[in-house]
C-alpha positions in Angstrom: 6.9 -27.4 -143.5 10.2 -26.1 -142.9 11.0 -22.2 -143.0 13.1 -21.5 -146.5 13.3 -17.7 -146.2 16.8 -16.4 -145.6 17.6 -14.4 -142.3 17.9 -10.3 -142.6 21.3 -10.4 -141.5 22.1 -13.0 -144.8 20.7 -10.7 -147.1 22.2 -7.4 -145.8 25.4 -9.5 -145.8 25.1 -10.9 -149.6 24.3 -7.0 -150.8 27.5 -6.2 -149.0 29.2 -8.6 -150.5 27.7 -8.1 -154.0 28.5 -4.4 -154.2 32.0 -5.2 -153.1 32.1 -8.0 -155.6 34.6 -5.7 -158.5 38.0 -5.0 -157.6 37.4 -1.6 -158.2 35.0 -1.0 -156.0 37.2 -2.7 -153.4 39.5 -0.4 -154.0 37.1 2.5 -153.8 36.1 1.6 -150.3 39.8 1.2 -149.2 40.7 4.5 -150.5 37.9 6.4 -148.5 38.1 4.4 -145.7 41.4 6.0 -145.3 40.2 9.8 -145.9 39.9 11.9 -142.6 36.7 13.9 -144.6 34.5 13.1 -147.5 36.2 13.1 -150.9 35.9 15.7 -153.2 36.6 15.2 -157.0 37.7 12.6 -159.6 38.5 8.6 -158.1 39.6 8.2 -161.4 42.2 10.4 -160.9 43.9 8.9 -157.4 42.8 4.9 -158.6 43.3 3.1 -161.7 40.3 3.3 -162.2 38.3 3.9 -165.8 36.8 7.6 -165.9 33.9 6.0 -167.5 33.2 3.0 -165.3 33.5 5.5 -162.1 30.0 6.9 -161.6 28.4 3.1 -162.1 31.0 1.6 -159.1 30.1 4.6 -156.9 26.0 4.3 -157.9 26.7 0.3 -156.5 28.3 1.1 -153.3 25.8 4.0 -152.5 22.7 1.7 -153.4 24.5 -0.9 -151.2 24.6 1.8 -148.1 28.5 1.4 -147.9 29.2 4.9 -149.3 27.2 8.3 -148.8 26.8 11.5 -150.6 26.5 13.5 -153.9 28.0 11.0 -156.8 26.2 13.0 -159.8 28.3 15.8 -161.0 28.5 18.9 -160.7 28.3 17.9 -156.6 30.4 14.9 -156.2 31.3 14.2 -152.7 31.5 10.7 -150.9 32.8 9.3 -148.2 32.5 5.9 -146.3 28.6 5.5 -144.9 30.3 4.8 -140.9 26.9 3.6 -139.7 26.8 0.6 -142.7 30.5 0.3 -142.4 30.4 -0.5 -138.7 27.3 -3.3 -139.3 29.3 -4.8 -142.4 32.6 -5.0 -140.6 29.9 -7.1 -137.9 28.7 -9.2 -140.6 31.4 -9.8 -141.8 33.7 -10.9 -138.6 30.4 -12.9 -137.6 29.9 -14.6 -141.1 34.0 -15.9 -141.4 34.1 -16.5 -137.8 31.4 -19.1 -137.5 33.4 -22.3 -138.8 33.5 -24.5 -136.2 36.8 -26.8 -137.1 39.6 -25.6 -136.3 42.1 -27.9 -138.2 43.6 -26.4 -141.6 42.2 -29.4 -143.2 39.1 -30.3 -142.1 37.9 -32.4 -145.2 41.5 -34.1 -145.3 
């Protein structure tokens, strides 16, 4: 019987993916990827981004490993996790880089 588990690096890949999967946490992670240190204060104030909805995108992308630090006021501090960021940029590059034709239409 054949083995029907998925591979560690396919589920790491999908719970990047996942937590990444609202285009406001997209935009979370682009804005601290561009910060020199870790953020301090409101994202709802620098991104168009719903005061309310704000603490439940970050609790994602910190459960995900993508982000790290305090997200639960009074303490809020975050920044990009570099470790995870460095193993999903990998997964990533690997995962779109696999398809083996080359032609724009392949199916065509």
């Amino acid at each position: 019987m054949e083995n029907k588990e998925y591979t560690t690096k396919q589920e790491q890949l999908a719970r990047f993916a996942k937590a990444m999967g609202h285009p406001a946490r997209v935009a979370i992670l682009e804005f601290l990827a561009k910060q020199d240190t870790c953020f301090f204060g409101d994202i709802h104030e620098v991104l168009p981004i719903a005061k309310a909805t704000v603490s439940q995108h970050l609790k994602e992308l910190k459960e995900a490993g993508l982000i790290q630090g305090e997200i639960e006021t009074p303490k809020v501090k975050y920044c990009i996790n570099r470790e995870n960021w460095k193993v999903a940029s990998g997964l990533f590059a690997e995962f779109f880089g696999q398809c083996v034709c080359k032609k724009e239409n392949c199916c065509g």
